[in-house]
N, C-alpha and C positions, 0 to 999 in steps of 0.2 A: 533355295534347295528343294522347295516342295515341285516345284516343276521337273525335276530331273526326277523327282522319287515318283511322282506318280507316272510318268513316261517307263521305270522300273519296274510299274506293279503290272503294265502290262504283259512283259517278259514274264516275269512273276507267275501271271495267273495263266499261263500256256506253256509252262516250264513241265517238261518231262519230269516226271518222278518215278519211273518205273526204276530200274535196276537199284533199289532201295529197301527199306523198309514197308512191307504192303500196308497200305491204306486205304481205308472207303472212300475213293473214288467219286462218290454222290454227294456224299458228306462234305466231301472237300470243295465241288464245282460248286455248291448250294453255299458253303462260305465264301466264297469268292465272288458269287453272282452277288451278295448282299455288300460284299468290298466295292466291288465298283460300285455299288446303288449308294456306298455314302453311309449304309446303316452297319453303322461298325460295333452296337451292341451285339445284335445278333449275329453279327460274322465272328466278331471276337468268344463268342458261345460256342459256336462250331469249332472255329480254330482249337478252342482249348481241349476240348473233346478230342479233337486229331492227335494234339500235340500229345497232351496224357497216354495215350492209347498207342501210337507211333514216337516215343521222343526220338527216335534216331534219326526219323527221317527229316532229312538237312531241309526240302522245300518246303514241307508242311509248316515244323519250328523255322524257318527265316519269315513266312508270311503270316504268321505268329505276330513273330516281334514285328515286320513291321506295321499290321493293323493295329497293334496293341501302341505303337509310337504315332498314328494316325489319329488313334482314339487318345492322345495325353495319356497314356494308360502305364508313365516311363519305369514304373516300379517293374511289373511284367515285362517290360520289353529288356532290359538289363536282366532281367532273372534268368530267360532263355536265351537273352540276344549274347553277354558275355561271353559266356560260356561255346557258344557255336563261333564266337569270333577267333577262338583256340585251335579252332578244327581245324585239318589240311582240307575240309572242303568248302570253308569260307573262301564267298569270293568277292569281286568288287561292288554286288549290289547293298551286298551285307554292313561291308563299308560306309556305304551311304547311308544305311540306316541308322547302324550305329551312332555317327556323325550327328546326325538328326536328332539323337536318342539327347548325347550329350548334349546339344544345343537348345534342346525341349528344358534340359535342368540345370542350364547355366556352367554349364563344369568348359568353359572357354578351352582350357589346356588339353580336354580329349577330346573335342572336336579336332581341334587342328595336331593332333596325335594322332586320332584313327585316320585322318585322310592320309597324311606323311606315310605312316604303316600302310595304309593301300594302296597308296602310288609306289611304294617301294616292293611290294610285291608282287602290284600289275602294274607297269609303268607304262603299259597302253592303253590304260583302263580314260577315255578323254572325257567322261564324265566328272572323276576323279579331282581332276584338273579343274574342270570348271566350276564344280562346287566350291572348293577350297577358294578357288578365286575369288568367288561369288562372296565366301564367307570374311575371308580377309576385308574386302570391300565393302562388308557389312560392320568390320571394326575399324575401319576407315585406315586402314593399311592400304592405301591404293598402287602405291609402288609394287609391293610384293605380290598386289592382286594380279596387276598385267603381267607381270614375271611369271606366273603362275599360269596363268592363257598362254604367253607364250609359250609356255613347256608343252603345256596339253598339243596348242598347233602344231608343234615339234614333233611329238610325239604318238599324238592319236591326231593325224592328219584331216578324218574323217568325219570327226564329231563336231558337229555343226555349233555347237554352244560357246567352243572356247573364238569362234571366228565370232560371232555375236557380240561375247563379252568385251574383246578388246576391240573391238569395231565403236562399241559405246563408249570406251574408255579413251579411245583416241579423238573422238569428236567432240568429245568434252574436255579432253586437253592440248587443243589445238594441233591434231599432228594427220590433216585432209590426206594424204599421201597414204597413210596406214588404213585410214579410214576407205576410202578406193580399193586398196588393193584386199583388206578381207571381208569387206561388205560384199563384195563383187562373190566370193569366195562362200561366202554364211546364203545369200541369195539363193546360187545355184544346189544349193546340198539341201534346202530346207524350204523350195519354193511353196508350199500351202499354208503356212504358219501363217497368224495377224503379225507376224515381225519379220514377214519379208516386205510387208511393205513402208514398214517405221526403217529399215534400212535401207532399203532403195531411194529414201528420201532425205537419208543421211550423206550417200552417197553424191548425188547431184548437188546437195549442199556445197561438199566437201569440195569437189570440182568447182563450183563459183568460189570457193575461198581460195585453193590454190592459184586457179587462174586468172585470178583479180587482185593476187596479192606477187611481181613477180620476184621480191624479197625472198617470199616461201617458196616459190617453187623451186628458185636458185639454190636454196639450203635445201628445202627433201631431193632434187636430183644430186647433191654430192653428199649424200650419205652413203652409197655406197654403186658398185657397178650395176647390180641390180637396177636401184632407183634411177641411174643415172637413163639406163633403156629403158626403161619405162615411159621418161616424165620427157627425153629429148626432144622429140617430134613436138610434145606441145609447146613446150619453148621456141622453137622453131618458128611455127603456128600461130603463136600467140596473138597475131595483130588479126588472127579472123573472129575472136570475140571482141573487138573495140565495140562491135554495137551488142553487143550483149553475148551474156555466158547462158546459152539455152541447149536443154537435149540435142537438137538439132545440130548445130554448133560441134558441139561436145563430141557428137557420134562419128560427123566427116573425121574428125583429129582421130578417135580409135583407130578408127580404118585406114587410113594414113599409119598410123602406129605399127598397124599389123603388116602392111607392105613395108614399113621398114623396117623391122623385127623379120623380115624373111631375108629383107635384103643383106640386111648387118649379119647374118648369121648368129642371133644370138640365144639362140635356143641350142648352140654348142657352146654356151657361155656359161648365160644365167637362163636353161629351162623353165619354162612355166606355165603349169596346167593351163589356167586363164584361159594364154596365147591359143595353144592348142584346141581348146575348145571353141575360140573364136574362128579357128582354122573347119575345124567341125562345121558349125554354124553357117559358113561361108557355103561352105560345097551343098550344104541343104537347101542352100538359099534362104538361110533364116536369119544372116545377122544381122540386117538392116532389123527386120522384126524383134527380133533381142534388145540391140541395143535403143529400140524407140520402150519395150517393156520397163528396162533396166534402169533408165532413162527418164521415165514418165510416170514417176510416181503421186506427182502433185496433178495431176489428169488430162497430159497430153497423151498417154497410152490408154486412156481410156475413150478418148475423141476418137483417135485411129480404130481402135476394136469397132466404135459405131459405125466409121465409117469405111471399115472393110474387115466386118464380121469371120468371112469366109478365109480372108491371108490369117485372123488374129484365130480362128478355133483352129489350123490346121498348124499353126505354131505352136500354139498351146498343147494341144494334142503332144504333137514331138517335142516339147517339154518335158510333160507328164512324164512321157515311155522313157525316155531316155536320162538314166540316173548316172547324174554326175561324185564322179570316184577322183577323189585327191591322190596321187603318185605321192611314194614317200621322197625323203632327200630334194625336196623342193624348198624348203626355210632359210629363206634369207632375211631373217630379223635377228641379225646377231648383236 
């Protein structure tokens, strides 16, 4: 959870407060500049000054409570935090802290109360989700964990966390087919993080265990019609990895995929972003370069960058620029 909240405090500390309660303005960035810096004495000095001075103002008292839940500090942060959790202008960040508050003091039953209450009042909020998941999975409820991810990916499309979560949850309980399809997915939404490349490397795993096992792959393609266009072609295929399951390999069969994914018509079937963006990627002339990225996380994409600098920063580059956005009504993990 601490990764989500501190991802929070950046919103937090660039959050408009004007149409509010007026506040010292110097006072406040000087608490904040000492929040990020880690010295939560003297931010929590400031804060209280604000707070006292300002109680109404909902951002002052929310970044209150939550340096004061940063600092163990959970007596003060229930004292202000409660009480604002009442307001109609609590929102999902507050949730979060709240959550955290409980979980700082052991009170199990209001952690997984205040998330429920937040996802129930922002049921788009996909932080929400992945906390909660995060946290069931911390009481080894792992069932209700990915149930939990999957709502979030249902529901907040966009939030790269809940593809993460059940990306690790499926690779560790054997199910390479889920693992593929939201790694693929956590990848593009979050390419700078240290965990696009612990997932890129999930991924190509996953890919040598379906396509070396054709047991599994016979079962993840009739799970549903989805999976079945998906996983066809490499069934098909399948005899061109007899000498090995490698990037290389791996990437002819995509592209194979994608011409029969246009042929079959089945993006007036079962749509899916992915495709589309592979479709993108094609016209840029980038998806050989994609899927050697995608692909090469154990450092066959890093041979390629050496040894064509120029093709790997002008992909890279149109990476960068171009932010990958998830369409809703795309879930098919029923």
């Amino acid at each position: 959870m601490r990764f989500l909240l501190l991802f929070g405090l950046q919103i937090m500390c660039i959050a408009s407060v004007s149409n509010a309660q007026a506040y010292d303005t110097v006072l406040y960035q000087k608490a904040n500049n000492f929040l990020m810096q880690g010295d939560y004495d003297n931010a929590l000095m400031l804060f209280k000054k604000l707070a006292t001075t300002t109680p109404t103002n909902y951002e002052v008292v929310k970044t209150y409570v939550y340096a004061s839940q940063l600092r163990s500090d959970f007596t003060t942060a229930l004292q202000y935090g409660e009480p604002l959790l009442k307001s109609a202008q609590a929102d999902d960040q507050l949730y979060q802290i709240m959550a955290a508050v409980y979980s700082g003091i052991g009170e199990n039953k209001k952690v997984e109360k205040t998330y429920k209450e937040g996802i129930q009042r922002f049921p788009n909020s996909g932080k929400l989700y992945a906390e909660l998941g995060e946290w069931y999975a911390s009481q080894k409820k792992e069932n209700v964990a990915i149930a939990t991810w999957e709502q979030g990916i249902a529901f907040a499309p966009q939030e790269a966390n809940n593809y993460y979560y059940a990306t690790k949850y499926y690779a560790t309980f054997n199910q390479p087919f889920w693992v593929i399809i939201y790694g693929e997915v956590f990848v593009n939404i979050d390419k700078l993080s240290n965990r696009n490349t612990e997932v890129r490397k999930l991924i190509i795993d996953a890919y040598k265990q379906l396509l070396s096992e054709p047991k599994l792959l016979q079962a993840a393609a009739a799970q549903s019609s989805f999976a079945q266009a998906q996983l066809t072609t490499f069934w098909e295929q399948r005899n061109r990895f007899n000498e090995g399951i490698t990037p290389e390999a791996v990437a002819q069969v995509r592209e194979l995929l994608l011409a029969d994914w246009q042929r079959n018509l089945y993006n007036n079937k079962t749509p899916w972003h992915i495709i589309n963006w592979w479709i993108t990627l094609q016209q840029q002339s980038y998806l050989s370069a994609y899927n050697k990225w995608l692909l090469g996380a154990y450092g066959s994409y890093e041979k390629w960058q050496q040894q064509y600098p120029t093709e790997a920063n002008n992909f890279w580059k149109w990476m960068r620029s171009n932010i990958y956005k998830v369409p809703s009504a795309q879930y098919y993990h029923k």
